[in-house]
Backbone as a ProteinNet text record, in pm:
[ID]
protein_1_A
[PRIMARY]
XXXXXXXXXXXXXXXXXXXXXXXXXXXXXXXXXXXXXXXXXXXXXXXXXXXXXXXXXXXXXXXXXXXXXXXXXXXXXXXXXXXXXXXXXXXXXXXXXXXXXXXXXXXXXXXXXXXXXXXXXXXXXXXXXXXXXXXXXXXXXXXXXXXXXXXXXXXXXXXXXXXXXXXXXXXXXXXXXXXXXXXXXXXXXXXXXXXX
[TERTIARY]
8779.6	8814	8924.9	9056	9077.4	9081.8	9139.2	9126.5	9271.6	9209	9292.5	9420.6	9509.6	9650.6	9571.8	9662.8	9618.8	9687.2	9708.2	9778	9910	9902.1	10010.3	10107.3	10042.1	10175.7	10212.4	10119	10140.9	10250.6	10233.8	10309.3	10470.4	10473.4	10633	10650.8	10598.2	10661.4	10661.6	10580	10636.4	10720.5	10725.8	10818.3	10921.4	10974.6	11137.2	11130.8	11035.4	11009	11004	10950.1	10915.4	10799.7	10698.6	10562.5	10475.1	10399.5	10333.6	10177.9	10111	9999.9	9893.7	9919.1	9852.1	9893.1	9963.8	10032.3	9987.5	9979.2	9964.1	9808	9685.8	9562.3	9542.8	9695.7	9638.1	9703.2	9778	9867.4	9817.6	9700.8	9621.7	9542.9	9465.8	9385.4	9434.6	9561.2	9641.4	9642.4	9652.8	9729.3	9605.6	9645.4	9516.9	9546	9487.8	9557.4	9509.1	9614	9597.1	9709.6	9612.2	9667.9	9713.4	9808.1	9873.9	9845.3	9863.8	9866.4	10001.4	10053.5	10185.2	10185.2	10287.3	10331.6	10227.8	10166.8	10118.3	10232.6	10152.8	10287.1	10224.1	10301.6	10291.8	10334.4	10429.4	10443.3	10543.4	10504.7	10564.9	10651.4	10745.2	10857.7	10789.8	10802.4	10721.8	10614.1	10578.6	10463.4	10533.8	10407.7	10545.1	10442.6	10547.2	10468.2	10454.2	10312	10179.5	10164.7	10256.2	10241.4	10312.6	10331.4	10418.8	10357.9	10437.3	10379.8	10487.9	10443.6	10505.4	10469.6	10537	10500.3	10477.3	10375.2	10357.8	10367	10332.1	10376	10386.2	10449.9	10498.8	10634.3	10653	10753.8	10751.7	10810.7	10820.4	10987.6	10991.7	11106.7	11093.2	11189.1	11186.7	11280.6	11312.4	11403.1	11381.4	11513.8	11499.7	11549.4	11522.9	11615	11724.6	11810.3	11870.7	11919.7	12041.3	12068.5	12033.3	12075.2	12073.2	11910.1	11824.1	11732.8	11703.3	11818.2	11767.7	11716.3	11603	11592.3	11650.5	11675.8	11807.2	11713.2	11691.8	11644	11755.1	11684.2	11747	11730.3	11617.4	11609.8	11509	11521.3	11436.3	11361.6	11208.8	11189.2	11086.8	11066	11020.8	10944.5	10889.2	10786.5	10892.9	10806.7	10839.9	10906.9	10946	11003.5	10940.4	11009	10923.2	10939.6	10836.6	10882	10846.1	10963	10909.8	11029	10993.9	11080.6	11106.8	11188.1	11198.3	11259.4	11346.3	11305.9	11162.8	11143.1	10978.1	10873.2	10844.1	10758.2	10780.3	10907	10939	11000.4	11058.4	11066.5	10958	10848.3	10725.7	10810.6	10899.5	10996.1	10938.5	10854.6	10878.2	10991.3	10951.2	11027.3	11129.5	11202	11305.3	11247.7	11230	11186.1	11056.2	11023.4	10926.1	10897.2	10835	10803.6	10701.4	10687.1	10671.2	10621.2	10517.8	10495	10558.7	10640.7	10693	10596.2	10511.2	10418.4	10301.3	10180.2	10076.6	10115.2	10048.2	10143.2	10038.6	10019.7	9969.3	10065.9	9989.6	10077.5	10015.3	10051.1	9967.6	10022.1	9948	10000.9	9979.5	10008	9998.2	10006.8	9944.7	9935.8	10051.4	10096.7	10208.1	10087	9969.2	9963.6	9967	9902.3	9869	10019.4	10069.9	10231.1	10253.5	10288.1	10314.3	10284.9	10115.7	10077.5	10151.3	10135.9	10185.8	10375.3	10391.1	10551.4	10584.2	10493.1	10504.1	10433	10339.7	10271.9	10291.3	10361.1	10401.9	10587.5	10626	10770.7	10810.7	10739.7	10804.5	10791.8	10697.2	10686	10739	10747.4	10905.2	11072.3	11080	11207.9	11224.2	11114.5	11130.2	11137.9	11031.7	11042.2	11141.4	11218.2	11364.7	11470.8	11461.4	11535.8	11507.1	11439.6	11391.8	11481.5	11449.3	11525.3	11665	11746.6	11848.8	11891.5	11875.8	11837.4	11829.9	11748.1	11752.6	11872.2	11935.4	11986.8	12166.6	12161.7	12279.4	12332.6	12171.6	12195.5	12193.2	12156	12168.2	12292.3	12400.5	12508.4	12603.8	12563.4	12651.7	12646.3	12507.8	12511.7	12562.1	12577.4	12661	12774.7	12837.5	12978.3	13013.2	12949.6	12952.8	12979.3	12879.9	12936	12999.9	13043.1	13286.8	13372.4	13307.8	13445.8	13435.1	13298.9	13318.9	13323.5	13361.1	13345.4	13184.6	13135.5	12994.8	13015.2	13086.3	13020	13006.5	13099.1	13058.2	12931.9	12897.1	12756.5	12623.7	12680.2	12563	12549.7	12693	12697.1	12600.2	12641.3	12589.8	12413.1	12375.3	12276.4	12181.4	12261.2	12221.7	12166.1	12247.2	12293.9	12190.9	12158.9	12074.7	11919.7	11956.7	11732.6	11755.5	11741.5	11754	11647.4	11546.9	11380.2	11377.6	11478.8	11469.7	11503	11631.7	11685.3	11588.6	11516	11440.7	11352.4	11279.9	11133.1	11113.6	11264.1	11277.1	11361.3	11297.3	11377.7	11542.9	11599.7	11753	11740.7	11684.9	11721.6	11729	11607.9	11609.4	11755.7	11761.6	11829.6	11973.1	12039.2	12141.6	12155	12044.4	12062	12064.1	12010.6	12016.2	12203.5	12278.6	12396.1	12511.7	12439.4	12530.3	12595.4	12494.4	12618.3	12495.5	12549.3	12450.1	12381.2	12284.1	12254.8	12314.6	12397.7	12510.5	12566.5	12656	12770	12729.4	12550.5	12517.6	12483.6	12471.6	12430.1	12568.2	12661.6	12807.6	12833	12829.7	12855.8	12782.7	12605.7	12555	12621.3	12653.7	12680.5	12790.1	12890.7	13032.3	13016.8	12927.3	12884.3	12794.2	12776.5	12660.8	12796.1	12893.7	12980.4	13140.5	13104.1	13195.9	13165.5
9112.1	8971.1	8958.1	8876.3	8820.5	8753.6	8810.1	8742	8613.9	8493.8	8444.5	8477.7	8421.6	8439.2	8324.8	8358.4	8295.7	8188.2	8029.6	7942.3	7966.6	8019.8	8009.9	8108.6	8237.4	8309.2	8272.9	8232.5	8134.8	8081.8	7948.7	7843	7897.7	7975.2	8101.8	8148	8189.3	8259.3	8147	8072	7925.6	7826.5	7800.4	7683.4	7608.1	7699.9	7599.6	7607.7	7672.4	7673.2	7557.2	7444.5	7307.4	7323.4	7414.4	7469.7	7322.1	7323.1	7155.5	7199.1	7148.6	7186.5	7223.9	7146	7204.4	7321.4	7333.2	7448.2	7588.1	7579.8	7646.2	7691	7597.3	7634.8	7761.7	7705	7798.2	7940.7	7917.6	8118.2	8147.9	8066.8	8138.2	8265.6	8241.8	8361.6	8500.1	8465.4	8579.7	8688.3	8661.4	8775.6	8780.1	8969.6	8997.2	9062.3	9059.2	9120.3	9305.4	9333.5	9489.9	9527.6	9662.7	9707.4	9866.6	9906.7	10041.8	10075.3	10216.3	10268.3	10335.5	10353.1	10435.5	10576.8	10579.2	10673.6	10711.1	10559.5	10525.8	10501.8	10560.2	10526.7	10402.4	10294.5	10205	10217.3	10308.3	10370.1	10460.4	10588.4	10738.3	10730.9	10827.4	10865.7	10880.2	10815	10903	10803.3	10675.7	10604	10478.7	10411.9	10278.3	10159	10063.5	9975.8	9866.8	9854.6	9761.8	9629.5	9621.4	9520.9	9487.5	9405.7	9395.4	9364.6	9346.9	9313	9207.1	9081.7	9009.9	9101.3	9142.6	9223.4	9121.2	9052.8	9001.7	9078.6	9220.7	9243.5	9419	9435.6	9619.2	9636.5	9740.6	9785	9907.3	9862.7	9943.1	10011.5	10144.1	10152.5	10246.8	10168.2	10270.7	10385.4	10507.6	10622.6	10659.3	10765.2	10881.7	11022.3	11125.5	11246.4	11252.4	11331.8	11306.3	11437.7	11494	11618.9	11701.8	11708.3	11849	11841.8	11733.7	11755.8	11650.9	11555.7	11528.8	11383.4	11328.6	11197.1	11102.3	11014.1	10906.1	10784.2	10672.7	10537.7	10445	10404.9	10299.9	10166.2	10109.8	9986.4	9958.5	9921	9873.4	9737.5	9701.2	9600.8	9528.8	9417.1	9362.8	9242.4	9180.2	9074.9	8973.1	8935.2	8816.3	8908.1	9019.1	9074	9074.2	9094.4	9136.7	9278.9	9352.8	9500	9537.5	9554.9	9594.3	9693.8	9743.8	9788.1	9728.7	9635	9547.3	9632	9729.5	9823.6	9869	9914.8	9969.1	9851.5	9751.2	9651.3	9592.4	9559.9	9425.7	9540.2	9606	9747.3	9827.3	9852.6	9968.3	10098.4	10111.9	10252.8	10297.3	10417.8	10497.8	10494.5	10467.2	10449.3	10614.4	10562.7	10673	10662	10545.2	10542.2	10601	10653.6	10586.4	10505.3	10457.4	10328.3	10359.4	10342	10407.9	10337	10306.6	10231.3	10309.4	10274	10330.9	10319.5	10197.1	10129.5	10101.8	10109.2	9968.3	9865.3	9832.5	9737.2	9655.7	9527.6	9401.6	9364.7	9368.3	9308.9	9191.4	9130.9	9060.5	9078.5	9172.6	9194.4	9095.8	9153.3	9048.3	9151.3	9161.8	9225.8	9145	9260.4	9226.1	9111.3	9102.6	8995.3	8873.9	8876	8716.7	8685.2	8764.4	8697.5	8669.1	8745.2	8665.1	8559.2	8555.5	8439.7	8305.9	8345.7	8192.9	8135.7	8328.6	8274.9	8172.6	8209.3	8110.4	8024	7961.6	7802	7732.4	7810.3	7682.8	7698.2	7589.2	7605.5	7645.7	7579.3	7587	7735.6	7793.3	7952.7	8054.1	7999.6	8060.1	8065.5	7919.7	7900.1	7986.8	8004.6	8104.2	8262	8227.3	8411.3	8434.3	8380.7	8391.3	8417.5	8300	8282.3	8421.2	8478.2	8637.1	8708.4	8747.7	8839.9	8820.6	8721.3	8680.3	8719.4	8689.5	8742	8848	8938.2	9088.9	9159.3	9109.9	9150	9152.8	9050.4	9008.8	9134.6	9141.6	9207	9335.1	9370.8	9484.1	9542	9450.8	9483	9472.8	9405.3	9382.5	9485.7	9518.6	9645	9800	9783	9897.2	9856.5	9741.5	9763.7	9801.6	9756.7	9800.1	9920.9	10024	10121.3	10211.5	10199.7	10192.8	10079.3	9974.9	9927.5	9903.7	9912.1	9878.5	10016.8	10017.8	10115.1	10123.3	10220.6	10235.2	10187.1	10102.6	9998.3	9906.9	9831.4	9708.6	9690.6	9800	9771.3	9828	9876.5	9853.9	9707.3	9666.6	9528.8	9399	9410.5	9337.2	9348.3	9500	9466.7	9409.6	9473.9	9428.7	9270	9183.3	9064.3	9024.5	9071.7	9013	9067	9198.3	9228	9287.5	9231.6	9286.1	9365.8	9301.5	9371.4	9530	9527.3	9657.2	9805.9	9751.5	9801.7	9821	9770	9760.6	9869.1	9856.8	9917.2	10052.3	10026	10203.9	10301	10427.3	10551.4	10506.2	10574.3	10588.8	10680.3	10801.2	10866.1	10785.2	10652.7	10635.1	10512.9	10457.5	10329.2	10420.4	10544.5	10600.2	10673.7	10691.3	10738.4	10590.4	10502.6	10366.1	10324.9	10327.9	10275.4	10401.1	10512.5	10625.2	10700.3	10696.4	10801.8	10928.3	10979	11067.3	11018	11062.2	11035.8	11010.3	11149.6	11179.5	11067.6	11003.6	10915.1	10785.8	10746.8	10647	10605.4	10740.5	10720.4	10688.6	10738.4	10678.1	10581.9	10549.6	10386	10289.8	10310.8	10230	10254.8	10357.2	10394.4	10276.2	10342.6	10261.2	10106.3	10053.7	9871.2	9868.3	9921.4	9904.6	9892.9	9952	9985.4	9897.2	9812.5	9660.6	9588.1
8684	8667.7	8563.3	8601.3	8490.7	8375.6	8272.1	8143.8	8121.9	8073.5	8045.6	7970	7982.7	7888.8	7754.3	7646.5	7527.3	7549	7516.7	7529.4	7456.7	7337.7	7243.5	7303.4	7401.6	7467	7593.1	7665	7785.1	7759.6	7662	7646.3	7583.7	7530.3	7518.4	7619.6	7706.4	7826.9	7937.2	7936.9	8021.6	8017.5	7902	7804.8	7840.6	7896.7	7942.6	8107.2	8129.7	8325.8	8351.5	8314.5	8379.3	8470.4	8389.5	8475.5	8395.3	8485.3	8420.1	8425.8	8372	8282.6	8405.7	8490.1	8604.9	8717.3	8718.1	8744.9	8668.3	8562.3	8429.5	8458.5	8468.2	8527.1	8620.8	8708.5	8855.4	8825.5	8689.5	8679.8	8585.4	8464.8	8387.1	8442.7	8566.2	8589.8	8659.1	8671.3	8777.2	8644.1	8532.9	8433.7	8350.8	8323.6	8250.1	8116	8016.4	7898.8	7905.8	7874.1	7868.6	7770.1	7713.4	7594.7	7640.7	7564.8	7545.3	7444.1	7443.4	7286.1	7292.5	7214	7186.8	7269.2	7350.9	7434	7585.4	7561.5	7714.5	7782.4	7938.9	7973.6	8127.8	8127.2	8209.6	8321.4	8406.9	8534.5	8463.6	8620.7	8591.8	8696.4	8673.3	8771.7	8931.3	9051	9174.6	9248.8	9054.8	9176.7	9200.8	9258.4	9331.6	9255.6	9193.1	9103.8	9200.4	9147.7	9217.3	9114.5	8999	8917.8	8743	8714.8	8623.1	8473.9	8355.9	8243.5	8178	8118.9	7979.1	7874.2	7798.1	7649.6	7585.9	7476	7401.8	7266	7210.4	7068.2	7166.9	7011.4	7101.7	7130.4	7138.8	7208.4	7319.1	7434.2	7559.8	7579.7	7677.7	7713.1	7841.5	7906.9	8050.8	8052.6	8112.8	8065.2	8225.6	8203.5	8348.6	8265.3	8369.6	8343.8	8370.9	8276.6	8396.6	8466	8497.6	8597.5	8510.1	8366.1	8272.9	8214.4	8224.2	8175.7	8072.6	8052.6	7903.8	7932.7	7817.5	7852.9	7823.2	7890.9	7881	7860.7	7770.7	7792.9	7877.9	7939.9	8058.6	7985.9	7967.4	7938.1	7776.3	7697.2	7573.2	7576.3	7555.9	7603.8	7417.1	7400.2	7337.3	7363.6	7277	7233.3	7327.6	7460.1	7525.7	7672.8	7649.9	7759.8	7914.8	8024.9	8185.8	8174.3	8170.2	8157.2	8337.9	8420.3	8597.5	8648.5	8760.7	8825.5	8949.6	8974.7	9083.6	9188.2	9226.9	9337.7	9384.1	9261.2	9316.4	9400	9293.5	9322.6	9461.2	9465.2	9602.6	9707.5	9685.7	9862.9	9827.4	9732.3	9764.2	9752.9	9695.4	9672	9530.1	9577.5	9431.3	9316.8	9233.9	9092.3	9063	8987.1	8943	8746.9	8772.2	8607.4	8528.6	8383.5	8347.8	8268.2	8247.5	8152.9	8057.4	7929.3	7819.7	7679.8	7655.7	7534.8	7422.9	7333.1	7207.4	7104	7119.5	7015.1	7039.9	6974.4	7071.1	7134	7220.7	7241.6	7346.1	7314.2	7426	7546.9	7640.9	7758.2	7811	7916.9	8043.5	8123.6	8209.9	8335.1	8474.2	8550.1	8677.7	8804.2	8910.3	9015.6	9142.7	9208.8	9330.1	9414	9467.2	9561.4	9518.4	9389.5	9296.3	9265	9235.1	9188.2	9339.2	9446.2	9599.6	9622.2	9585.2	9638	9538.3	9398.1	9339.3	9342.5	9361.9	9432.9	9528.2	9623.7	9770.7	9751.7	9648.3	9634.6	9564.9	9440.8	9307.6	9284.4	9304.9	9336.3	9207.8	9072.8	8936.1	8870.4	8951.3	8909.2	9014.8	9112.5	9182	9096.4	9075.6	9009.7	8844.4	8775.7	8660.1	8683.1	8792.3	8820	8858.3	8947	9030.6	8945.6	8791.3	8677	8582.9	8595.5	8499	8597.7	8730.1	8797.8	8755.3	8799.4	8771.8	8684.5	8522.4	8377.2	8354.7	8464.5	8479.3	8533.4	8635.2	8681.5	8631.8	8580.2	8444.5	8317.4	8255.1	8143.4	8232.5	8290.4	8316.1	8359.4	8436	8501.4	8342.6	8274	8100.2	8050.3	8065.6	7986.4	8058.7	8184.6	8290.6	8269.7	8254.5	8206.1	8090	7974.3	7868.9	7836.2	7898.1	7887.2	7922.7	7990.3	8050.1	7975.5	7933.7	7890.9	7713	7692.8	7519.4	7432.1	7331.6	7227.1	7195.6	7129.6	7108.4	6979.5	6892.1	6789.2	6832.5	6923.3	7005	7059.7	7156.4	7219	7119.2	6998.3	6924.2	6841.2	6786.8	6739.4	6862.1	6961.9	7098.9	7086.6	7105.9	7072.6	6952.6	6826.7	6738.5	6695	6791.5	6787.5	6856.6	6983.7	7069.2	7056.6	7013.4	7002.5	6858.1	6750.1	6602.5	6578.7	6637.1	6641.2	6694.7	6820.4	6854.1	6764.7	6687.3	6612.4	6519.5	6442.5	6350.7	6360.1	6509.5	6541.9	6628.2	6669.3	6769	6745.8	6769.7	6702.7	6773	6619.4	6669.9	6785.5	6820.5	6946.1	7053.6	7106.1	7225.2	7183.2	7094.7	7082.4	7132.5	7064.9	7116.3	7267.9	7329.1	7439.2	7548.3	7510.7	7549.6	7533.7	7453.4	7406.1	7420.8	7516.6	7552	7457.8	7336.8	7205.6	7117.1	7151.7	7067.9	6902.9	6849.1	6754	6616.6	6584.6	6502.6	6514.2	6621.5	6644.4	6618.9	6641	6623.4	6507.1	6394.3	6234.9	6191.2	6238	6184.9	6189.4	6290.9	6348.4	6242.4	6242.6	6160.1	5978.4	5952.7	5793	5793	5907.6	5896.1	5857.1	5937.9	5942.1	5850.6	5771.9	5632.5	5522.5	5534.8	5390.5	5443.7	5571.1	5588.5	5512.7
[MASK]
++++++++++++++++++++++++++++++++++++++++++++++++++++++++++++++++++++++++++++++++++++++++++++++++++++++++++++++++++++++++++++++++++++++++++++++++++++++++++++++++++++++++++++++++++++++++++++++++++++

């Protein structure tokens, strides 16, 4: 059975949807709280995701191998984030990713039919979920250009700007394999913007 969402994270991850209080009733019971512990891992390379998570505290990150072996972070996720693999979930295609608690970490997850079903019955939780993909699909192409067209202080400044928390809370290794620069290059970078 599900566990309710707490109101106070509900109401953050709903907030600007224009989800109305009744609405809100019927997607309380879809999501269940579940916890990680650090270096759980929330899907592995191979399976095909059956369901998604809001991170409420924690930090997550998805990674691949890559040809030579090494691990690369793909995506960094935080407090308020959709941590999914939307290939996997919506075509049933085994994942290339894995997904990775860095931290403890609280989620609420949600299963592929209950999200179907409230996709196709509540228009206002169609239009947010639609608005996350979208959102997803944005930063992600920003951050694929990024790295072809910015310098690696820029897209650490960028992120810096936009998830400060991340910076704060995750090893420089994954944050530099995330921002395409080796470690070395990324302690420079930060020394350099400490002594501006």
């Amino acid at each position: 059975m599900a566990i309710l969402l707490e109101p106070h994270f509900l109401t953050q991850v709903f907030a600007s949807s224009g989800i109305t209080q009744q609405e809100l009733e019927q997607i309380r019971p879809q999501y269940k709280k579940v916890t990680f512990q650090k270096n759980d891992y929330l899907l592995r390379e191979g399976q095909v995701e059956k369901k998604y998570w809001f991170v409420e505290t924690g930090f997550v990150r998805s990674y691949v191998i890559d040809t030579e072996g090494n691990d690369i972070t793909f995506n960094l996720y935080a407090s308020g984030d959709v941590v999914i693999d939307y290939p996997s979930i919506f075509f049933f295609m085994p994942t290339r990713e894995n997904i990775q608690a860095l931290t403890d970490c609280v989620c609420w997850e949600i299963g592929f039919d209950a999200f179907q079903t409230m996709f196709n019955t509540i228009t206002n939780y169609r239009e947010q979920q639609r608005g996350l993909l979208v959102g997803s699909y944005f930063a992600l192409k920003e951050h694929s250009i990024s790295l072809i067209a910015d310098q690696a202080k820029e897209r650490y400044l960028k992120l810096l700007k936009s998830k400060p928390n991340i910076i704060q809370n995750v090893s420089l290794k994954h944050i530099a394999t995330f921002l395409g620069v080796t470690d070395t290059s990324l302690s420079r970078i930060r020394k350099e913007i400490s002594t501006e």
